[in-house]
C-alpha positions in Angstrom: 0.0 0.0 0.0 1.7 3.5 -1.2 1.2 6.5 1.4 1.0 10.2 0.2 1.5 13.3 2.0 1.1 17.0 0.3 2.9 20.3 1.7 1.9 22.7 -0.9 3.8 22.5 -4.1 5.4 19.3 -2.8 4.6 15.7 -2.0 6.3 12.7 0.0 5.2 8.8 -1.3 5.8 5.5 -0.7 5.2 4.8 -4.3 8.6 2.7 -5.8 6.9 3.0 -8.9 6.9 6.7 -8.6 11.0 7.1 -7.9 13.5 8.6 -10.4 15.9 6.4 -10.0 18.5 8.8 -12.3 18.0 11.2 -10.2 18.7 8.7 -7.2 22.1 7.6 -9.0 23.3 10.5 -10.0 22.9 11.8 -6.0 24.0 8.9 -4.3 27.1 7.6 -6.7 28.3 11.3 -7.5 27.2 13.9 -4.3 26.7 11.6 -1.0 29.9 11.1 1.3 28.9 7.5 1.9 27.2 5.9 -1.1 30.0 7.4 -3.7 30.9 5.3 -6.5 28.2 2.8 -5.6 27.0 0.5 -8.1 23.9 0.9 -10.0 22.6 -2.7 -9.4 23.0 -2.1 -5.6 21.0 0.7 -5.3 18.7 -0.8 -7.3 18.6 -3.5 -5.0 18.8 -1.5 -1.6 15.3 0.2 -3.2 13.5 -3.4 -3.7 14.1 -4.1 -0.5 12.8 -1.0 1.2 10.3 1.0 2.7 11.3 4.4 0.0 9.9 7.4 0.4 10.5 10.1 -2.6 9.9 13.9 -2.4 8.6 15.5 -5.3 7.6 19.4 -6.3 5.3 18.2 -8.9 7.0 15.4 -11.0 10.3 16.4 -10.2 12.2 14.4 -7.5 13.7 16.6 -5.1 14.5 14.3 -2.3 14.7 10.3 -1.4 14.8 8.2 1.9 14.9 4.8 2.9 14.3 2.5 5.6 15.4 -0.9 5.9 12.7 -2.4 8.5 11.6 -6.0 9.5 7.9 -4.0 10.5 7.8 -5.2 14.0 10.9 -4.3 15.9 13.4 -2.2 14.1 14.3 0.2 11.5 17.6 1.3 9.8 17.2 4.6 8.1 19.2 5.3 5.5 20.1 6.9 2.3 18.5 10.2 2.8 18.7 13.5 1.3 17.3 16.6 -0.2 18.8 17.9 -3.3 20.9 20.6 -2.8 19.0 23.5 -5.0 15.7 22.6 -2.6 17.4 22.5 0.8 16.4 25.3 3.1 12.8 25.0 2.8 12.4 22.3 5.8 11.5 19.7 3.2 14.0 16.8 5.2 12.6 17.8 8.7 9.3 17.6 7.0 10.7 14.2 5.1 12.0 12.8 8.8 8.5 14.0 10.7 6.8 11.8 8.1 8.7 9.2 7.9 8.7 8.9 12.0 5.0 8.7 11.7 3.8 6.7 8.9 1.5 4.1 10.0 3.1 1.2 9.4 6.3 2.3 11.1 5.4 2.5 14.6 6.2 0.4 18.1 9.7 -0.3 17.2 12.1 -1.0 19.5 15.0 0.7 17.6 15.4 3.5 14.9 18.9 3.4 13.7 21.1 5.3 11.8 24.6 6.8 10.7 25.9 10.4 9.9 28.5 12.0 9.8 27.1 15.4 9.7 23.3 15.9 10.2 23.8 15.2 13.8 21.4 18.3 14.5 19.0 17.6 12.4 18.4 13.8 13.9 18.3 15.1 17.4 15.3 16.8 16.6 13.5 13.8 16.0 14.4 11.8 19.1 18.1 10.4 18.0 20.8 10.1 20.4 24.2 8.9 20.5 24.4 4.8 21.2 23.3 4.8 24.9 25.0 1.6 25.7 28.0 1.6 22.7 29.0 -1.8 24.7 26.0 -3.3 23.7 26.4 -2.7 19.6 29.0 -4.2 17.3 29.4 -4.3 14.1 31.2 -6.3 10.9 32.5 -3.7 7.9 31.4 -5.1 4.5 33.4 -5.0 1.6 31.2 -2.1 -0.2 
């Protein structure tokens, strides 16, 4: 089921059907610190195997977001930004407030994520540093 929500000119959806996935390459292989270089086939993986959420003013893609989720206990958000020519106009706090409280994404246990520089903008929704560090571990992929 695809999810729509309207702020003015601009719109947020679920729909996969709906994404530009050129305009998704081109950001996440050329312009993001941590997806550069990329390869098409994963992304287009990552995107089949997500809950996406696109922003659009009108047709146009302005913005993407994932969120890798079993539905029931946790989510891994990922993958998100706002072009740079529509930044300023609080379309990823409005992306993030939307995201946090689409229907289907509630009760978790655990939102995760990683940044290296949005830290403001994620503690406005509720994220913290790792509260017990000792607790998480991880294993670095070859990607």
């Amino acid at each position: 089921m695809t999810h729509e929500w309207h702020n003015g000119e601009y719109t947020i959806s679920t729909d996969r059907a709906r994404i530009d996935l050129n305009v998704v390459l081109d950001y996440l292989q050329n312009q993001a610190y941590w997806a550069k270089g990329r390869a098409r086939e994963v992304i287009e993986r990552s995107i089949q195997h997500s809950e996406n959420f696109g922003v659009y003013r009108g047709t146009v893609q302005v913005g993407f977001a994932r969120i890798v989720t079993d539905y029931a206990t946790f989510a891994y958000l990922c993958d998100v930004f706002i072009l740079p020519s529509e930044q300023g106009r609080g379309l990823g706090k409005w992306l993030m407030a939307t995201m946090l409280s689409h229907p289907q994404l509630q009760g978790f246990r655990m939102w995760y994520l990683r940044t290296r520089d949005a830290h403001d903008l994620y503690r406005q929704f509720g994220f913290t540093e790792l509260q017990e560090p000792e607790r998480s571990m991880e294993r670095p992929g070859d990607l």
